[in-house]
N, C-alpha and C positions, 0 to 999 in steps of 0.2 A: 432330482431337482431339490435345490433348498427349500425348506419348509418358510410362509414368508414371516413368522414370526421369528426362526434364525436369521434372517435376512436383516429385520430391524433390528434384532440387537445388534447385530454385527456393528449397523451404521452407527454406534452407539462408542465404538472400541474404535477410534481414527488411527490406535496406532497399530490397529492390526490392518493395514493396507492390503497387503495381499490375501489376506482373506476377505475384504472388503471386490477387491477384483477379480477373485474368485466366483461369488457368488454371482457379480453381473457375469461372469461369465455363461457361469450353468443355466443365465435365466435369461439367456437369447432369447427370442422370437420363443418365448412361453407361451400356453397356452392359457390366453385373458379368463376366458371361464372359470376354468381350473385355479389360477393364481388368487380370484376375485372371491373364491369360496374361503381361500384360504385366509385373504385378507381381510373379509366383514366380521369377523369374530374380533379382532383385533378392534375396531371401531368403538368406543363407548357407546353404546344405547341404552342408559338411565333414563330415564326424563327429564332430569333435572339437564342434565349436558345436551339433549336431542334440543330442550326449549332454548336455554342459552344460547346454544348455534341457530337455530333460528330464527330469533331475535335479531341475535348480531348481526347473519346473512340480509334481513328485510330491513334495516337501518341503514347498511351499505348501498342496497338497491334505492331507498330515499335521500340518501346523499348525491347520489350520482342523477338521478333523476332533476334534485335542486338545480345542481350544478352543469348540466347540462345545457349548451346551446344552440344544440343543432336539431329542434324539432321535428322540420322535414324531413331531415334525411334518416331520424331515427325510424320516424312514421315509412318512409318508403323503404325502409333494410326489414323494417317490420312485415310491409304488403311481401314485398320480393325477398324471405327471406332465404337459407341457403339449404333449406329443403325442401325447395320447390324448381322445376327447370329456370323457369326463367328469374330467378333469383342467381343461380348459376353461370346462366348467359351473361346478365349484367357484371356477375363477378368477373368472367373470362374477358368481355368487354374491357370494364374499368382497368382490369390489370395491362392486356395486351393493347387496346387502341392508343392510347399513350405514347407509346413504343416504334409505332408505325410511321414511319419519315414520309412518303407518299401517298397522293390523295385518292389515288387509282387501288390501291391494296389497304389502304381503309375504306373504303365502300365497298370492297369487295369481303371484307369481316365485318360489316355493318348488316349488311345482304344476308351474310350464310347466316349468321349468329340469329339475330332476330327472326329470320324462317323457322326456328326451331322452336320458337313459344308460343305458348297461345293466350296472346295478353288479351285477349276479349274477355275472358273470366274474372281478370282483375279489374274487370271497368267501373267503377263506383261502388268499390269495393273495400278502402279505405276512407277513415276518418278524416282527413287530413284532403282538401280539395284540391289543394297543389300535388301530391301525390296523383287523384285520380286523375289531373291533368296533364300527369307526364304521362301515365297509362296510355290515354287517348292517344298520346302524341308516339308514343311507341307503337300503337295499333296501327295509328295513320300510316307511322314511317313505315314500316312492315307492307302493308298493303300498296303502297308507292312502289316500294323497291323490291317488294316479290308479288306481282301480279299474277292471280291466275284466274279462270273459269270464261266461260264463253262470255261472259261479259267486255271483257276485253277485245272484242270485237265489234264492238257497237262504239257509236261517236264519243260516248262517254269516254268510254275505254281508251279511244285514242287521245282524248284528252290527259287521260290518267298517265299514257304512256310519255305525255310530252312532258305534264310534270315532274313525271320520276327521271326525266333527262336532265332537263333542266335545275331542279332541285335539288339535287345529290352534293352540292358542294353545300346546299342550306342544309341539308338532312345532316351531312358532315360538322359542320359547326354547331349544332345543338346538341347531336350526340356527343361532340369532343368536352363540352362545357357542361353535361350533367355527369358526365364519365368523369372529371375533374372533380368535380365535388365530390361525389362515392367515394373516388381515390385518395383525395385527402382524407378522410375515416380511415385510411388502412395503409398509403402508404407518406411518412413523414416528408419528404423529400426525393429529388431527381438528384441529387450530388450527396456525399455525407455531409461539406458544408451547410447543406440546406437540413440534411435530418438533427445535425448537433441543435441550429440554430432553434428550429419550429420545437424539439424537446428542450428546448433549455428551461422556461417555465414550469414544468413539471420536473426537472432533476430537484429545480431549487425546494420544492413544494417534499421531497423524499421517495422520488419514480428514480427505478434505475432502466435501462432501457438494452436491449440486445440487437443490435442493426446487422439487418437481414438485405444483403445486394438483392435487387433481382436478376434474375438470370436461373434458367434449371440445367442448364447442359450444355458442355463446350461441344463441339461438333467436330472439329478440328485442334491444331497444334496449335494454329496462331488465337483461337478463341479461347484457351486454355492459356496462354500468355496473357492474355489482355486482362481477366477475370484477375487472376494471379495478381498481376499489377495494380490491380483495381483493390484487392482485399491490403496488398503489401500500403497504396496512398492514404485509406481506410483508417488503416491502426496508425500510421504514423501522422494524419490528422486528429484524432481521436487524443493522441499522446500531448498534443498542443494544447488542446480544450481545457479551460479553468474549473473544476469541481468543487461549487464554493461550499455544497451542501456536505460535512463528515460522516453524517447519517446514514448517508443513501450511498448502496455500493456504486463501484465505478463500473459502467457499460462495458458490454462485451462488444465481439464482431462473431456472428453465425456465420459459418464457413459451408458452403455447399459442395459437398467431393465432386459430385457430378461437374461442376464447371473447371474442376483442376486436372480433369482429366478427358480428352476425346472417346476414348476406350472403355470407360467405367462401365463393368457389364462382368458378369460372371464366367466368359468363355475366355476372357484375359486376365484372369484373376493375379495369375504371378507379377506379369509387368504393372498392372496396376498396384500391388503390392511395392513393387518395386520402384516405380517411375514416381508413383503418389503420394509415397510416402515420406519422398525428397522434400518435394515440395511444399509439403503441409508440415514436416519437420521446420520449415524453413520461416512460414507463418508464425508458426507456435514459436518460436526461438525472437521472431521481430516482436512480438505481442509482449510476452516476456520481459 
């Protein structure tokens, strides 16, 4: 394995490329521990460079804090954040409910997803009252749409079970519209038209941006066409878009192999080698 202080230099010599290629090579799937030892020596830790970095770092953190305006939603990314389950749930929510064309198989991932956390702990448990009031409201929705213990047998119960009939298109529409806002935090747009437009104010400002489709995985032929199609519209919208800012590099497009291919798995290794490597040639050659 390369030592990583041969490694930076390396990065240092652009026209030795093949050794530059080399080195990611030997340093596939390294071993982080091992690499990490190698690389904290290399790190300045004077005092003088530990404070300046730190400085800098907590000036960054009050700019952005200035600048920020979306209080609630930071305060509730804060309560639910993504090392906690139901920080998780909400993540999986926000990204997949979105995506979901029918009302019958989003309440039924409204259902599974939320059985799995236990928001009673977070009940006035944030700063922020509008947070602890989505809390409640994820309890309640929970407790409507996953009923259980012998209570549900008593008249209450039956009343509970009429609301969670009755409700689920209400439960549906408030989840759809807190999942909406989460989502705008993380993702720019449902079209590239829409991600070019909502980043355009920050390219101007000197953000470059890397637009990531979603999707993890073609499953089929014709899903591996459609994705394909999708990244080939991408770039060649991308290529129209006016870059007024010379500063700020020009956006990329993140290519997920997993959707270029139905097969991408280790036990097809050759045809995907093969099949995959058409097509991504084909990307990289449009982008180009």
């Amino acid at each position: 394995m390369f030592k990583a202080s041969e490694v930076l230099s390396k990065q240092h010599q652009a026209e030795d490329l093949k050794s530059l290629q080399q080195a990611i090579t030997d340093n596939y799937i390294v071993d982080e521990d091992q690499y990490m030892r190698e690389l904290l020596p290399l790190v300045p830790a004077d005092e003088e460079t530990v404070s300046a970095v730190t400085e800098r770092a907590a000036k960054l953190v009050e700019q952005v804090r200035e600048q920020a305006d979306n209080g609630v939603v930071d305060a509730f990314l804060q309560e639910y954040s993504l090392d906690t389950k139901e920080g998780i749930i909400l993540m999986c929510l926000a990204e997949a409910l979105l995506r979901i064309p029918d009302g019958y198989t989003a309440d039924a991932l409204i259902q599974d997803k939320l059985s799995g956390g236990d928001w009673q702990k977070h009940m006035g448990q944030s700063a922020s009252w509008l947070v602890n009031s989505g809390t409640w409201a994820l309890a309640l929705t929970n407790s409507v749409t996953n009923p259980t213990g012998k209570a549900m047998e008593t008249p209450r119960g039956a009343f509970r079970r009429l609301v969670r009939k009755m409700g689920k298109p209400v439960i549906r529409k408030a989840t759809y519209a807190a999942m909406q806002i989460m989502g705008k935090q993380f993702v720019l747009g449902r079209t590239i038209e829409e991600a070019l437009k909502e980043s355009r104010d920050n390219r101007d400002k000197g953000y470059t941006h890397a637009y990531d489709m979603l999707g993890e995985a073609a499953l089929t032929a014709k899903d591996a066409t459609y994705y394909k199609q999708q990244y080939v519209n991408s770039i060649k919208t991308i290529t129209k878009e006016k870059f007024n800012n010379p500063d700020a590099p020009r956006p990329t497009i993140s290519i997920k192999l997993s959707a270029l291919h139905p097969r991408y798995e280790a036990s097809n290794h050759e045809r995907v080698l093969t099949e995959l490597a058409t097509t991504l040639t084909e990307l990289v050659k449009l982008a180009k």
